[in-house]
Backbone and ligand atoms as CSV (ligand in chain L), in Angstrom:
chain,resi,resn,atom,element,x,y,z
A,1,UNK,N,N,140.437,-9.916,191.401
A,1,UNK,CA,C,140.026,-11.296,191.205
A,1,UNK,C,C,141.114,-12.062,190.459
A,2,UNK,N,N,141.598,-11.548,189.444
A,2,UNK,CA,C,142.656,-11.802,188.438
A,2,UNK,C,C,144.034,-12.868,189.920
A,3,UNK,N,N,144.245,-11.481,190.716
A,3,UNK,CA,C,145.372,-11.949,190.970
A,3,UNK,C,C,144.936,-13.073,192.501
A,4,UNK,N,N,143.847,-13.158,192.788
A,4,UNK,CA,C,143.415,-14.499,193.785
A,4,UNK,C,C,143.675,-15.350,192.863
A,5,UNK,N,N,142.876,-15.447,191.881
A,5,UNK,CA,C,143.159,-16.932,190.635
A,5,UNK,C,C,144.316,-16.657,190.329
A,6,UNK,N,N,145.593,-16.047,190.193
A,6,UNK,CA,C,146.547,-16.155,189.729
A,6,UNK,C,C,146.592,-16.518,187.974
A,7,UNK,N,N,145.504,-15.370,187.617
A,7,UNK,CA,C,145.479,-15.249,186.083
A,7,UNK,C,C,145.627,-14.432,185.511
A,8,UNK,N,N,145.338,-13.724,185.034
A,8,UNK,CA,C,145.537,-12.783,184.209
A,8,UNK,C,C,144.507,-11.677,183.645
A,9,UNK,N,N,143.884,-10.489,184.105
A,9,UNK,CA,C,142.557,-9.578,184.064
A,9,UNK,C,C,141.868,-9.961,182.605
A,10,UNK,N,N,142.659,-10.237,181.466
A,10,UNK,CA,C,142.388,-10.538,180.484
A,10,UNK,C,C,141.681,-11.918,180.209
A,11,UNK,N,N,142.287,-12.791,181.194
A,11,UNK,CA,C,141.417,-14.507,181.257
A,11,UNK,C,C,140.363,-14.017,182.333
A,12,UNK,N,N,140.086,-13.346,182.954
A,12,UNK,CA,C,138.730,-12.952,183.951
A,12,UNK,C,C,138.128,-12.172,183.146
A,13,UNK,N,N,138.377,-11.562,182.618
A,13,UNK,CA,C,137.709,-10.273,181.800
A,13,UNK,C,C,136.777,-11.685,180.245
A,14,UNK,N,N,137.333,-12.241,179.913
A,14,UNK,CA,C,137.230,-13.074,179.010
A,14,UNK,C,C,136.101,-13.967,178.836
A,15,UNK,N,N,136.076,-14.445,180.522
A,15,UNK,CA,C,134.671,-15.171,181.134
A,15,UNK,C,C,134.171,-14.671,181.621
A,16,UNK,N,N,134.592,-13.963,182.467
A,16,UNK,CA,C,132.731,-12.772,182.673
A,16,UNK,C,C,132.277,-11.755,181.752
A,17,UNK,N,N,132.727,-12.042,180.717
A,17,UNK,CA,C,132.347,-11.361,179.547
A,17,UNK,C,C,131.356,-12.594,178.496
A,18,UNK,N,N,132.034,-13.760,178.500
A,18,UNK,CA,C,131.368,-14.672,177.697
A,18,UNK,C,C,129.680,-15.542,178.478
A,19,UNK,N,N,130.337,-15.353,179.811
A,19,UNK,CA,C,128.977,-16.203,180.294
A,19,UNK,C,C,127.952,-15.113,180.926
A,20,UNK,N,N,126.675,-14.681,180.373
A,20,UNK,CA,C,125.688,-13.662,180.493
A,20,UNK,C,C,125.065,-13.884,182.064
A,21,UNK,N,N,125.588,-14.883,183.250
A,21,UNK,CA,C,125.247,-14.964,184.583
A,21,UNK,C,C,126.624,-14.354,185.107
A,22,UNK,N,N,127.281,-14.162,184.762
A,22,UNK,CA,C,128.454,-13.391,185.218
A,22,UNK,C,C,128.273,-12.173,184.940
A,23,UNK,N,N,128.884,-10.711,186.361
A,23,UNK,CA,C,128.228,-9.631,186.129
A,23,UNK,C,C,129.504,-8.952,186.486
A,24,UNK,N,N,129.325,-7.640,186.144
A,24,UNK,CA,C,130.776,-6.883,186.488
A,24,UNK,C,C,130.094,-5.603,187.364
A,25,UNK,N,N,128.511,-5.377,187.631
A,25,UNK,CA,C,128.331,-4.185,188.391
A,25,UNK,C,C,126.694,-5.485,189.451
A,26,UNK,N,N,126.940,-5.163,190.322
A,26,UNK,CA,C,125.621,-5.466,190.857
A,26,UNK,C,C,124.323,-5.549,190.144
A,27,UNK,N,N,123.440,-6.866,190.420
A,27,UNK,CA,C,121.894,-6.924,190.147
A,27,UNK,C,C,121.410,-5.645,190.857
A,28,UNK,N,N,119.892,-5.509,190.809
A,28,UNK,CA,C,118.992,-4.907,191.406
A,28,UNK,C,C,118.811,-5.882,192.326
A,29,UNK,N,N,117.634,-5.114,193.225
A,29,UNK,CA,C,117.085,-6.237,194.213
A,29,UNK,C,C,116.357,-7.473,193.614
A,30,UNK,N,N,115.776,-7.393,192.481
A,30,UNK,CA,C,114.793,-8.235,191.594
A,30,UNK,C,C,115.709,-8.318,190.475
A,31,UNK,N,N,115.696,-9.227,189.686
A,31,UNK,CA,C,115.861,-9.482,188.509
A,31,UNK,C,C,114.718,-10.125,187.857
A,32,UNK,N,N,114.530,-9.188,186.676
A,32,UNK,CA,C,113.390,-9.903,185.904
A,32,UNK,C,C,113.844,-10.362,184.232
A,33,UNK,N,N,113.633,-11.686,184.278
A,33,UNK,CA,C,114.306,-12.095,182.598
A,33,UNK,C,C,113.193,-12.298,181.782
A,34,UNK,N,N,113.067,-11.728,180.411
A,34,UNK,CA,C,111.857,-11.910,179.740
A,34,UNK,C,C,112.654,-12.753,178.484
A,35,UNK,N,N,111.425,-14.039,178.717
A,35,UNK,CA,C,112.037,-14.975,177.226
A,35,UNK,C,C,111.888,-14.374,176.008
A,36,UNK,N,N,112.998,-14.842,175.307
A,36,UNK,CA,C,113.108,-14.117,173.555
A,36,UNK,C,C,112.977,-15.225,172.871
A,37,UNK,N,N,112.340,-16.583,173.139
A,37,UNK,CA,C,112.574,-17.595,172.116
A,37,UNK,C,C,111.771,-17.404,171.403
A,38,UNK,N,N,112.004,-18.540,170.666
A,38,UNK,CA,C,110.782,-18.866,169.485
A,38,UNK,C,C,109.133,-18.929,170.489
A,39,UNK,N,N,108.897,-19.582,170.900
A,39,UNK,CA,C,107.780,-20.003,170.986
A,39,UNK,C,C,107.149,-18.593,172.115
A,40,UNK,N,N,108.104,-17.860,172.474
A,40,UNK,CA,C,107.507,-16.559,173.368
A,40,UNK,C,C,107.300,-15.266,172.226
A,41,UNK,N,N,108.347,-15.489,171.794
A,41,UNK,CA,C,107.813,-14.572,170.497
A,41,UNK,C,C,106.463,-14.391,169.629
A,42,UNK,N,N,106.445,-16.025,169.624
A,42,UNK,CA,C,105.202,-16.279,168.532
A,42,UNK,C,C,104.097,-15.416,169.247
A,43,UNK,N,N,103.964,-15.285,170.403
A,43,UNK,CA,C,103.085,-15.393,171.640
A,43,UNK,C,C,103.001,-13.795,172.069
A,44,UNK,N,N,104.278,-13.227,171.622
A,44,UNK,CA,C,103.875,-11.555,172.738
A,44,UNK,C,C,104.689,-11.314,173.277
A,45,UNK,N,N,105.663,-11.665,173.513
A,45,UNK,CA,C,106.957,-11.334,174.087
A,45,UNK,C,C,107.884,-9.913,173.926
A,46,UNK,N,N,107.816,-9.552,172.598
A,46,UNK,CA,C,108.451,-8.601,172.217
A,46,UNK,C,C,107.985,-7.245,172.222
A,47,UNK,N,N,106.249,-7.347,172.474
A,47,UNK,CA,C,105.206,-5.958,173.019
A,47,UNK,C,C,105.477,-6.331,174.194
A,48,UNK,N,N,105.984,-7.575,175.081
A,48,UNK,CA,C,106.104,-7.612,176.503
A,48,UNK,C,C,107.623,-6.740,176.969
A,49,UNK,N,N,108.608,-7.012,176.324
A,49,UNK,CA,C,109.727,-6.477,176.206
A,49,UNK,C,C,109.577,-5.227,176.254
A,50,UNK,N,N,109.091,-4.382,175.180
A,50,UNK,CA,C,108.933,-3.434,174.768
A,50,UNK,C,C,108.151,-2.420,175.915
A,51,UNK,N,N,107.070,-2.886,176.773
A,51,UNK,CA,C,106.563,-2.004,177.490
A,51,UNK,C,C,107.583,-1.948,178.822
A,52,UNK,N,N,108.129,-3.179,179.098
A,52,UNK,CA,C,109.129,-3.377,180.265
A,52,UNK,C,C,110.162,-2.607,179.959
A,53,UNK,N,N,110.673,-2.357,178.928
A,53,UNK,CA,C,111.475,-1.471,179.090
A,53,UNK,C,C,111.458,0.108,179.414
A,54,UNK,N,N,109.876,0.273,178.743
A,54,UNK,CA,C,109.200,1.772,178.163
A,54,UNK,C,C,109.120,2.029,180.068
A,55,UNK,N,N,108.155,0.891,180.930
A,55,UNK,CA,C,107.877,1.484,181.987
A,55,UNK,C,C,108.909,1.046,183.165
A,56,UNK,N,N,110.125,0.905,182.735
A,56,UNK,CA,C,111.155,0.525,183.687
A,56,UNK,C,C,112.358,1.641,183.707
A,57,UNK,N,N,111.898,1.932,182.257
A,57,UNK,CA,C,113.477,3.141,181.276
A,57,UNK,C,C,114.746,2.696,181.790
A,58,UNK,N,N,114.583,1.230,181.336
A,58,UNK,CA,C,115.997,0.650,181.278
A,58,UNK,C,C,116.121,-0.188,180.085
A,59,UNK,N,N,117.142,-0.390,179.878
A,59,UNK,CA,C,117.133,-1.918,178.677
A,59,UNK,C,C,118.011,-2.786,179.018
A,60,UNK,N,N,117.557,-3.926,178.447
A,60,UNK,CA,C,118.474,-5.438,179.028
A,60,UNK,C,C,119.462,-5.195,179.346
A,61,UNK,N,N,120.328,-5.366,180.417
A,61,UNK,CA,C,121.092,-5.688,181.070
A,61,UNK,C,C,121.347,-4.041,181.941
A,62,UNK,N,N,120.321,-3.638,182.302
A,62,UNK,CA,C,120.508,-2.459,183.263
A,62,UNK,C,C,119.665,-2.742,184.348
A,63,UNK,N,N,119.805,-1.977,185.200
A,63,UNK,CA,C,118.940,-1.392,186.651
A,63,UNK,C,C,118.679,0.033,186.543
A,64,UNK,N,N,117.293,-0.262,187.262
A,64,UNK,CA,C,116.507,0.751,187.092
A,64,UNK,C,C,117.144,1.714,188.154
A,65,UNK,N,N,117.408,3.153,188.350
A,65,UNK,CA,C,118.158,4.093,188.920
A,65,UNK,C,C,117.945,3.952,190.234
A,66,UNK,N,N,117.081,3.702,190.690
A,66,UNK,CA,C,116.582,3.356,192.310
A,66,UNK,C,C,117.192,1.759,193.149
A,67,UNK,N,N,118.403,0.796,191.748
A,67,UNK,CA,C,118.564,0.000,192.149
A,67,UNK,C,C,117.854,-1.276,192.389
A,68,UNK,N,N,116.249,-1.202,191.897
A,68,UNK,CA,C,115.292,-2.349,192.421
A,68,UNK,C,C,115.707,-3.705,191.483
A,69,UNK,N,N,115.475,-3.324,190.189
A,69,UNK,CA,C,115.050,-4.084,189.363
A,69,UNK,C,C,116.258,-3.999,188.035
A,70,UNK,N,N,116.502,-5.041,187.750
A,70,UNK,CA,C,118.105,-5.719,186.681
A,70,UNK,C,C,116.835,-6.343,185.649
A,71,UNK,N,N,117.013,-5.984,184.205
A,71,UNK,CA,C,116.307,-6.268,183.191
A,71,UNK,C,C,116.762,-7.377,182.024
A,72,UNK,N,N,116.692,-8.647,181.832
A,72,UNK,CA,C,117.817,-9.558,181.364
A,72,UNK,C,C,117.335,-10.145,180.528
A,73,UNK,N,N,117.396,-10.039,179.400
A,73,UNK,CA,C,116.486,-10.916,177.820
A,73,UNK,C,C,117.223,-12.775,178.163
A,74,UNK,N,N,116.168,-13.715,178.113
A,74,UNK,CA,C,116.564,-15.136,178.365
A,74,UNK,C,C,116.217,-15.383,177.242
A,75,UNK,N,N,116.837,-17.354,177.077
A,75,UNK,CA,C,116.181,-17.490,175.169
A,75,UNK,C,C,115.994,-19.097,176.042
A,76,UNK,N,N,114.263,-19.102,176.525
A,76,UNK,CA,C,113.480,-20.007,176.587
A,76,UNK,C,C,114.166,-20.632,178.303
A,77,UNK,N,N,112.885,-20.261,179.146
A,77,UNK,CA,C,113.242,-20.914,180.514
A,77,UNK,C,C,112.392,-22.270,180.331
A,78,UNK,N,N,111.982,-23.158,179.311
A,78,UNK,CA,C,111.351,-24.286,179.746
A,78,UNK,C,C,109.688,-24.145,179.991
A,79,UNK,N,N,109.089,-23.144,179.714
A,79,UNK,CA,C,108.025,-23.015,179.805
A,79,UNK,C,C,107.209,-22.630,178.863
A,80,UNK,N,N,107.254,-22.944,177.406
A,80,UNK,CA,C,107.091,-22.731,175.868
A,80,UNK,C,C,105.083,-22.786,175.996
A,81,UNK,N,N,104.960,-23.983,176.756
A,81,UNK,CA,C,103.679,-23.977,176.461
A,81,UNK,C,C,102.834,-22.998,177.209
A,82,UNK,N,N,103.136,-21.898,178.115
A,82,UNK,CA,C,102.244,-20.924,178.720
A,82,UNK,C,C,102.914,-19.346,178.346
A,83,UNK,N,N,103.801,-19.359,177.250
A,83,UNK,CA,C,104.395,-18.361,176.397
A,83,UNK,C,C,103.056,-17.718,176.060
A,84,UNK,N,N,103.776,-15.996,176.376
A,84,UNK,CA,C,104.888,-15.642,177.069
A,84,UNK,C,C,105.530,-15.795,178.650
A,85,UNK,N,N,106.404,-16.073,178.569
A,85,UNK,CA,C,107.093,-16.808,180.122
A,85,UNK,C,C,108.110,-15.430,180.250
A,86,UNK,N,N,108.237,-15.276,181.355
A,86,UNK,CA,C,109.128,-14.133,182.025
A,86,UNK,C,C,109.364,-15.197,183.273
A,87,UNK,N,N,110.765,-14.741,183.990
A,87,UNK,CA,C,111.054,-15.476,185.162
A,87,UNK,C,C,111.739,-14.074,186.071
A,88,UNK,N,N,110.863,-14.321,187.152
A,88,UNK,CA,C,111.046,-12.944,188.605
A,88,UNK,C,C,111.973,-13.277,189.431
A,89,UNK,N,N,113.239,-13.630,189.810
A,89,UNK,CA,C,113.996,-14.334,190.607
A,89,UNK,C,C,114.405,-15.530,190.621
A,90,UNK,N,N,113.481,-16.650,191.349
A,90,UNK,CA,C,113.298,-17.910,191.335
A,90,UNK,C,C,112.126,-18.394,190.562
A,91,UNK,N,N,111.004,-17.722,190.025
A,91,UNK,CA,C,109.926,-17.923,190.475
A,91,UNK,C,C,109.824,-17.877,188.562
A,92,UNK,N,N,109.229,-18.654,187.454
A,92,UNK,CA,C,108.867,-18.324,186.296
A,92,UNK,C,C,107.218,-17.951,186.512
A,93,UNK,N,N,107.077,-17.275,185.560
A,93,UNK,CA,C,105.201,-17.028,185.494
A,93,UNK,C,C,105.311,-17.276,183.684
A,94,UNK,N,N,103.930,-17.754,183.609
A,94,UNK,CA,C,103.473,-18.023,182.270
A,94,UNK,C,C,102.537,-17.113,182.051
A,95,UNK,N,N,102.280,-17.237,180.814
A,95,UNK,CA,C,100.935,-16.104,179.990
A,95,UNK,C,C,101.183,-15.028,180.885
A,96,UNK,N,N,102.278,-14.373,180.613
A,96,UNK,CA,C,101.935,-12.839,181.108
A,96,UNK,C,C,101.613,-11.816,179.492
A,97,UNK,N,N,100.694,-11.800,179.879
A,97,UNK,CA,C,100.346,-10.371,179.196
A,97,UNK,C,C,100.831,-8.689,179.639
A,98,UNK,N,N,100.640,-7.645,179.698
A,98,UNK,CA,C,100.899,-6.521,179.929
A,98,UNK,C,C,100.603,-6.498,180.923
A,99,UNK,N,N,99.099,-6.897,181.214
A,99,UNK,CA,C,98.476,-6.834,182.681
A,99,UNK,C,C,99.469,-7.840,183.264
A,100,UNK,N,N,99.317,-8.559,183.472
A,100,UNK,CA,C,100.156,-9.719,184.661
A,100,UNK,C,C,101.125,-9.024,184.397
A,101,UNK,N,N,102.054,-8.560,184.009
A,101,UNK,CA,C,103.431,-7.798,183.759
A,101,UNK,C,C,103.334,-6.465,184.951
A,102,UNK,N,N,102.378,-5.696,184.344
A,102,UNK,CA,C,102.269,-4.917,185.852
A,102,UNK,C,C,101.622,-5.169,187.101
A,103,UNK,N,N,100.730,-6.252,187.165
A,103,UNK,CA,C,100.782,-6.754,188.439
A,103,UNK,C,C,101.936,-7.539,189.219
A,104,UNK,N,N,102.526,-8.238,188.428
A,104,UNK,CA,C,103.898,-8.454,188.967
A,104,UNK,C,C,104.434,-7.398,189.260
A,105,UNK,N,N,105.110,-6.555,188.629
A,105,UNK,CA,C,105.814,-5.547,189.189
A,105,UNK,C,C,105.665,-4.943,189.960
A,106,UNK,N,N,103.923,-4.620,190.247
A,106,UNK,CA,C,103.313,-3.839,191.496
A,106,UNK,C,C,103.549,-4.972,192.465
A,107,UNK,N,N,103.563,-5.698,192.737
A,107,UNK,CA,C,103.907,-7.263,193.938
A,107,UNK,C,C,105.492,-6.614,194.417
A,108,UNK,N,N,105.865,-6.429,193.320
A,108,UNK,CA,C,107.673,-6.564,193.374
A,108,UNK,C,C,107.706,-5.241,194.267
A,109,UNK,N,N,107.390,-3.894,193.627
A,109,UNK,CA,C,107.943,-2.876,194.640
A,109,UNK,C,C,107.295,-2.575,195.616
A,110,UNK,N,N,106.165,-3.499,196.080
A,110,UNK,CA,C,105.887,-3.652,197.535
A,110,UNK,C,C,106.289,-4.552,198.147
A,111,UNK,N,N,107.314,-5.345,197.768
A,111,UNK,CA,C,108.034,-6.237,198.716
A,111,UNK,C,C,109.161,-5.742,199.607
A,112,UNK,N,N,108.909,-5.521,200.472
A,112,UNK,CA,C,110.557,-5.701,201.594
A,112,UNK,C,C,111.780,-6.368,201.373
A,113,UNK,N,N,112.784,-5.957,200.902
A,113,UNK,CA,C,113.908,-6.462,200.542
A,113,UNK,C,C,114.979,-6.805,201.658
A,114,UNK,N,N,114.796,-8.243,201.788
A,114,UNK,CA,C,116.143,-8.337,203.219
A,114,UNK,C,C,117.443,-8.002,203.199
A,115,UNK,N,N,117.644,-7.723,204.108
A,115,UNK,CA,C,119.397,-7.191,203.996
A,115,UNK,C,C,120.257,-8.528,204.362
A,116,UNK,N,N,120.979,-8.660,203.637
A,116,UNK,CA,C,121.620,-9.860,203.435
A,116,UNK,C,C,123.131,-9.945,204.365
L,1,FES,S1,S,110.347,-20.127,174.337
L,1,FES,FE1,FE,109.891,-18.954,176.112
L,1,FES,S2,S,109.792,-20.442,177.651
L,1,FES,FE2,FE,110.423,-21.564,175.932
Protein backbone atom coordinates (compact mmCIF):
# COMPACT_ATOMS: atom_id res chain seq x y z
CA UNK A 1 0.00 0.00 0.00
CA UNK A 2 2.94 2.19 1.17
CA UNK A 3 4.45 2.07 -2.22
CA UNK A 4 0.89 2.75 -4.48
CA UNK A 5 0.69 6.04 -2.23
CA UNK A 6 4.22 6.58 -2.68
CA UNK A 7 4.77 6.89 1.18
CA UNK A 8 6.36 5.43 3.40
CA UNK A 9 5.07 1.86 5.58
CA UNK A 10 5.66 4.03 8.54
CA UNK A 11 3.03 7.00 7.28
CA UNK A 12 0.47 3.89 6.46
CA UNK A 13 1.30 2.06 9.43
CA UNK A 14 0.65 5.48 11.37
CA UNK A 15 -3.04 5.86 10.07
CA UNK A 16 -4.27 2.64 10.15
CA UNK A 17 -3.08 2.48 13.39
CA UNK A 18 -4.65 5.86 14.59
CA UNK A 19 -8.13 5.60 12.96
CA UNK A 20 -10.05 2.40 14.81
CA UNK A 21 -12.20 1.89 11.10
CA UNK A 22 -9.00 1.09 9.59
CA UNK A 23 -8.02 -2.65 9.82
CA UNK A 24 -4.84 -4.55 9.12
CA UNK A 25 -6.50 -8.31 9.16
CA UNK A 26 -10.11 -8.82 7.84
CA UNK A 27 -13.69 -8.24 9.67
CA UNK A 28 -15.81 -11.27 10.30
CA UNK A 29 -18.85 -11.66 8.33
CA UNK A 30 -20.81 -9.50 11.08
CA UNK A 31 -19.42 -6.94 13.01
CA UNK A 32 -20.92 -6.22 16.22
CA UNK A 33 -19.96 -2.78 18.17
CA UNK A 34 -21.13 -2.50 21.74
CA UNK A 35 -21.39 1.22 23.09
CA UNK A 36 -18.99 2.14 26.05
CA UNK A 37 -20.37 5.63 26.67
CA UNK A 38 -21.61 7.29 29.40
CA UNK A 39 -25.12 6.94 29.08
CA UNK A 40 -24.75 2.90 27.97
CA UNK A 41 -22.82 2.32 30.84
CA UNK A 42 -25.14 3.89 33.23
CA UNK A 43 -27.59 1.37 31.64
CA UNK A 44 -25.75 -2.25 31.30
CA UNK A 45 -23.41 -2.15 28.88
CA UNK A 46 -20.47 -3.46 30.56
CA UNK A 47 -22.50 -6.97 31.89
CA UNK A 48 -23.44 -6.59 28.06
CA UNK A 49 -19.77 -6.53 27.07
CA UNK A 50 -18.82 -8.89 29.42
CA UNK A 51 -21.16 -11.82 28.40
CA UNK A 52 -20.33 -10.98 24.56
CA UNK A 53 -17.19 -11.61 25.07
CA UNK A 54 -17.61 -14.73 27.64
CA UNK A 55 -20.05 -16.28 24.80
CA UNK A 56 -18.11 -15.21 21.69
CA UNK A 57 -14.33 -16.00 23.46
CA UNK A 58 -13.11 -13.13 21.78
CA UNK A 59 -12.33 -9.56 22.93
CA UNK A 60 -12.65 -6.23 21.18
CA UNK A 61 -11.10 -6.09 18.23
CA UNK A 62 -11.03 -9.94 17.37
CA UNK A 63 -13.02 -12.59 15.34
CA UNK A 64 -14.43 -15.30 16.52
CA UNK A 65 -12.26 -18.52 15.06
CA UNK A 66 -14.96 -19.58 12.59
CA UNK A 67 -14.50 -16.02 11.06
CA UNK A 68 -18.34 -14.90 11.62
CA UNK A 69 -18.28 -12.26 13.95
CA UNK A 70 -15.44 -8.99 14.59
CA UNK A 71 -16.13 -7.64 18.26
CA UNK A 72 -15.54 -3.63 18.39
CA UNK A 73 -16.13 -1.43 21.71
CA UNK A 74 -17.88 2.12 20.15
CA UNK A 75 -18.14 5.33 22.51
CA UNK A 76 -21.91 6.31 21.79
CA UNK A 77 -23.68 5.55 18.24
CA UNK A 78 -26.40 8.34 18.87
CA UNK A 79 -28.81 6.31 20.54
CA UNK A 80 -28.29 7.31 24.43
CA UNK A 81 -31.92 7.30 25.05
CA UNK A 82 -32.67 3.35 24.45
CA UNK A 83 -29.08 2.53 26.20
CA UNK A 84 -27.80 -0.01 26.08
CA UNK A 85 -27.29 0.44 22.20
CA UNK A 86 -25.07 -2.12 20.35
CA UNK A 87 -24.89 -1.61 16.47
CA UNK A 88 -24.98 -5.17 14.10
CA UNK A 89 -23.58 -3.92 10.76
CA UNK A 90 -25.80 -1.22 9.53
CA UNK A 91 -28.47 -1.76 11.70
CA UNK A 92 -28.25 -0.10 15.69
CA UNK A 93 -30.68 -1.90 18.26
CA UNK A 94 -31.57 -0.25 21.56
CA UNK A 95 -32.32 -1.75 25.09
CA UNK A 96 -30.52 -4.81 24.51
CA UNK A 97 -30.35 -6.68 27.46
CA UNK A 98 -28.59 -10.23 27.55
CA UNK A 99 -31.66 -11.64 26.09
CA UNK A 100 -31.94 -9.39 22.94
CA UNK A 101 -28.08 -9.89 22.82
CA UNK A 102 -28.61 -13.55 22.21
CA UNK A 103 -31.41 -13.29 20.12
CA UNK A 104 -29.54 -11.17 17.92
CA UNK A 105 -26.81 -13.33 17.64
CA UNK A 106 -29.02 -16.38 17.11
CA UNK A 107 -30.60 -14.12 13.88
CA UNK A 108 -26.89 -13.53 12.96
CA UNK A 109 -25.61 -17.21 12.66
CA UNK A 110 -28.59 -18.17 10.81
CA UNK A 111 -28.10 -15.76 8.23
CA UNK A 112 -26.59 -16.67 4.79
CA UNK A 113 -23.65 -14.71 4.10
CA UNK A 114 -23.27 -13.48 0.36
CA UNK A 115 -20.25 -13.93 -1.41
CA UNK A 116 -19.19 -10.77 -2.52
S1 LIG B 1 -23.97 6.45 25.04
FE1 LIG B 1 -24.46 4.61 23.98
S2 LIG B 1 -25.60 5.32 22.31
FE2 LIG B 1 -24.96 7.13 23.26
Amino acid sequence: MADGLNLSRAEVHGVVSFYHYFRSTPAGNHTIQICRAESCQAMGSRGLEAHAKKVLNIDYQQTTADGDITLEPVYCLGNCACSPAIRIGDEVHGHVDIAKFEQLLSSLRTQVVEVK
